[in-house]
N, C-alpha and C positions, 0 to 999 in steps of 0.2 A: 110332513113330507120330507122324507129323505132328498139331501143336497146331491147336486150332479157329479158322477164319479167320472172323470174322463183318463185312465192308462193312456200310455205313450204309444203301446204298440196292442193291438187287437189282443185279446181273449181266444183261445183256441182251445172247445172242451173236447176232450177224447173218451171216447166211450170204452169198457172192455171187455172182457170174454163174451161170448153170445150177445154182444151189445148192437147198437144197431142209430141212428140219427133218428127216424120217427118210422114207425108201422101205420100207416093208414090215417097221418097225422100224429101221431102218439108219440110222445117224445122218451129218449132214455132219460136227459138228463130233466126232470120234470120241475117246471115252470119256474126252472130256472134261468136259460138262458133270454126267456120274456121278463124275469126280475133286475138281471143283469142291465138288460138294453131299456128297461125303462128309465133308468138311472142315468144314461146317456153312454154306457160303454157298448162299443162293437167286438159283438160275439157271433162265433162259426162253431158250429156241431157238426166236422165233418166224419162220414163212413169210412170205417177202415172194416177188413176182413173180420168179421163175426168170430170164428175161430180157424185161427192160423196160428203161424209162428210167427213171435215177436218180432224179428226180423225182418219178417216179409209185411206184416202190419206198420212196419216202422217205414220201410220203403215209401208204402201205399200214404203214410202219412207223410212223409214228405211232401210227395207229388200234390197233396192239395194244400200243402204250405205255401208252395212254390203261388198256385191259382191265388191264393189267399192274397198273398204280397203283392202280386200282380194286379190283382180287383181295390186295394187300401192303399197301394201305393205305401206302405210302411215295410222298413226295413226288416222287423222282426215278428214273433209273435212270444204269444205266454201262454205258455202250456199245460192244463190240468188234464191230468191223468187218470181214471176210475177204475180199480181193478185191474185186471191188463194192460189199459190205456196207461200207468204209470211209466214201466217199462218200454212200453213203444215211444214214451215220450223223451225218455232216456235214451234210445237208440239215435232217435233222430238229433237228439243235443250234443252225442255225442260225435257223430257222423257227420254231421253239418252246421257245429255252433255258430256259425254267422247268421242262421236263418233265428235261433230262439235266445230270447231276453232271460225265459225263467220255467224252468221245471216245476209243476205241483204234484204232487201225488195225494191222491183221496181212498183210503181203503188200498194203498197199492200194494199188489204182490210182490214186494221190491228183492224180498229172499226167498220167494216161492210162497207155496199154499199145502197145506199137511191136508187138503181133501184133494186137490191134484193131485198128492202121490199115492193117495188112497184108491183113488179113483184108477191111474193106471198101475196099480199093483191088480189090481182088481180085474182090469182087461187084459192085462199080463196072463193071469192066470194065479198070480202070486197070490191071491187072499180068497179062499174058500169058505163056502157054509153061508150061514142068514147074516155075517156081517158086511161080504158082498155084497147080497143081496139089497140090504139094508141102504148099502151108501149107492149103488146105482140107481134104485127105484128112488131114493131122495133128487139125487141127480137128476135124474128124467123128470122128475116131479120139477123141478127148478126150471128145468128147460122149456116146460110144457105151456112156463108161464109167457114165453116169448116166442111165438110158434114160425114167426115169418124174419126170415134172415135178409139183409139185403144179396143183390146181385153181384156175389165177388167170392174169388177160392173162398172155400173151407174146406179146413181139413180140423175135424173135430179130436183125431188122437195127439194129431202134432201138436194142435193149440193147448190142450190139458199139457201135453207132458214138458213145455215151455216153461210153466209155470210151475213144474215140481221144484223141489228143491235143489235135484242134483241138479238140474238144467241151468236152475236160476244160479248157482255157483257159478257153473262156468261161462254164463252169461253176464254175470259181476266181475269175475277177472275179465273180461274185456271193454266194458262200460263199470267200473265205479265210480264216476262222478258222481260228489252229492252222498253218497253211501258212508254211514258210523266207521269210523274203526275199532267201536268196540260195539258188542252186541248191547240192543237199548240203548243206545246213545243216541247222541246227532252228530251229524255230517254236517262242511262247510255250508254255509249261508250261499255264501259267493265262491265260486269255483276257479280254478286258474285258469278255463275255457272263458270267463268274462259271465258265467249262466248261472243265476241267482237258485237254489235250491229250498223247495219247503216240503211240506208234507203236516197230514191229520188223520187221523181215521176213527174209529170206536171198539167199543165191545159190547156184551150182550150179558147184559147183568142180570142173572136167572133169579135171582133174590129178588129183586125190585120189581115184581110184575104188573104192580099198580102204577108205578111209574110209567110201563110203555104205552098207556089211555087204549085209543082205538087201534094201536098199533096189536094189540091182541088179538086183534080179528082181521089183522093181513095175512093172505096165506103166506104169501113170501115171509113175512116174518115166521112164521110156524117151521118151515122147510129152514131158514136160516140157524132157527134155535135147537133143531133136531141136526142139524148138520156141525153145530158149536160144541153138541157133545161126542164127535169120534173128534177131537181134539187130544193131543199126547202131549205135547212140546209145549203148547201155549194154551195150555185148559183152564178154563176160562177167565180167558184174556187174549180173546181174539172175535169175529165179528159174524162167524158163521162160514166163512171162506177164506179171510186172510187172519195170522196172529197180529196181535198190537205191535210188536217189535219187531217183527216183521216186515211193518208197512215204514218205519222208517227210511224217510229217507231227508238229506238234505236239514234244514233248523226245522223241527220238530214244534208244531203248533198246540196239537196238545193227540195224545191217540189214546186215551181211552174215554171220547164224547161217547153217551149212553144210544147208541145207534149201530145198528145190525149194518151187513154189506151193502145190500139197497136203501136202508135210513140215506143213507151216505148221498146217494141219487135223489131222494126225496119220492122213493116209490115203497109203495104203490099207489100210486095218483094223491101223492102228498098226503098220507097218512104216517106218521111217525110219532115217538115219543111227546110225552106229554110235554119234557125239560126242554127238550131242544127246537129248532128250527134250522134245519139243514139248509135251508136256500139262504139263508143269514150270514152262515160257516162263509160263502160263495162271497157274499158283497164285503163282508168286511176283510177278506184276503183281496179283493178288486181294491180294496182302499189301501191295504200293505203295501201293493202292489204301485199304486199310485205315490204313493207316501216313496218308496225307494226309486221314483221317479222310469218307473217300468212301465 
C-alpha cells in the first residue's frame, strides 16, 4: 500500500477540448482523480466550456477556483491541464497568480495543434478534395466518442481555431509564463509570478505496435493514430492531436511517454499501453508536488 500523499494546496484537474467532468457518471479524467483521493489528496474536476475560447474557458475557470478556495479554505490550487485545459490553465496563472501554486500541462497544446490548423483550413475553405474530407470525418469520428457536452457556451469553430498555431502565438505573447525560449527546450521551473511550471506528454510510436497490448482495440486509439499521420511539423513525434515539443511547457518531465492524447486521460476506460500507467504519471507528480512543499 501506497503511503498518504497530502499537497499543501488542493489538486485542480482541468479537462480540454470537447472535455467535460463525467457524462452520466463517466468521468474525463478516468480513475483518476479516485486514485488520487485514495491516497489522501483533495481533488476537484471542475467544468469548464466543452469548446470555446481559451479565454473565456479560462474565466470560467477561475470562477470555480474562486468556489474551490472558498469550500477548502486554502489559499491556492495546483493546476493540471489536459489538452486545452493546459492553456486555460495558463491564462488563469497568469491573470490571477495569487489564486495558483503551480501550472501542469499533460499533452498541452501550449504552441497550438497542426490538426487545429488543419481542421480550420478545412472549414475555411482552404484544403480541398479527400484530404478534407479525410481529416473532418476523422474529427467527427473523434467527437462522436463524446456525444453529451455539459451545459455552457460552445462555440465549436472559436475553440478549434484557439488552439491553431497562429492563435496560439499570439496567445503566447501575452501569457509566456513557464514557455522554452528555445524550441524543445524547458521553461523556468519557478516563475517570477511565485507559480511553479511543469509539463509531460507522449507520442505514438507506429513501430511498436505490440507494445500498445489492448490499446489496439480502442477506437480512440485507432482515430488517434490515423490523425498522427496528417502530421508535417512534428511527424511522428506527437500524440495524435498535440506535437512532443509542442506540449512543452515549464521543467519538462519527460514528453515522449509511449501514449496517444487520451493514453494521457487513461481512456478509454483505462485501456493503455502495455509500458505505461498513466494514472502513476498523476501520483508521482502529486509527490513532486508534495516534495516542493505545494
Amino acid at each position: 500500500m501506497e503511503q498518504t500523499i497530502q499537497t499543501k494546496y488542493p489538486i485542480v484537474l482541468v479537462h480540454g477540448l470537447f472535455g467535460f467532468d463525467k457524462i452520466k457518471g463517466y468521468p474525463y479524467f478516468y480513475d483518476i482523480p479516485e486514485r488520487l483521493r485514495e491516497l489522501g489528496l483533495t481533488v476537484f474536476t471542475p467544468a469548464v466550456s466543452a469548446a470555446n475560447k481559451t479565454e473565456k474557458r479560462g474565466k470560467q475557470l477561475s470562477s470555480e477556483i474562486s468556489k474551490i478556495l472558498k469550500k477548502t479554505k486554502a489559499k491556492k490550487v495546483n493546476l493540471i491541464g489536459h489538452c486545452q485545459g493546459a492553456p486555460t490553465c495558463r491564462y488563469v496563472a497568469a491573470e490571477s497568480p495569487k489564486l495558483v501554486a503551480s501550472v501542469t500541462s499533460v499533452n498541452g497544446a501550449n504552441y497550438g495543434s497542426e490538426i487545429a490548423d488543419l481542421v480550420i483550413d478545412a472549414l475555411d475553405g482552404k484544403i480541398i478534395g479527400d484530404k478534407a474530407t479525410k481529416i473532418i470525418n476523422l474529427f467527427l469520428s473523434f467527437l462522436g466518442l463524446f456525444s453529451t457536452k455539459p451545459f455552457l457556451p460552445q462555440d465549436f469553430y472559436e475553440a478549434t481555431k484557439s488552439l491553431t498555431t497562429k492563435e496560439t502565438e499570439e496567445f503566447n505573447k501575452k501569457y509566456p509564463q513557464g514557455l522554452p525560449q528555445t524550441w524543445g527546450g524547458e521553461g523556468k521551473e519557478l516563475e517570477s509570478n511565485g507559480i511553479y511550471y511543469y509539463s509531460w506528454s507522449g507520442i505514438i510510436n507506429s513501430k511498436k505496435i505490440l507494445a500498445e497490448g489492448l490499446n489496439n482495440l480502442d477506437p480512440s486509439h485507432t482515430i488517434m493514430y490515423a490523425l498522427s499521420k496528417l502530421f508535417s511539423n512534428e511527424k511522428d513525434q506527437n500524440d495524435g492531436f498535440v506535437g512532443r515539443f509542442s506540449s512543452h511547457l515549464g521543467q519538462v518531465i519527460k514528453s515522449d511517454y509511449p501514449m496517444d492524447h487520451l493514453d494521457a486521460i487513461n481512456q478509454i476506460h483505462g485501456i493503455h499501453p502495455n509500458s505505461l500507467d498513466p494514472v502513476q504519471l498523476y501520483i508521482d507528480h502529486a509527490k513532486r508536488l508534495q516534495e516542493k512543499g505545494l
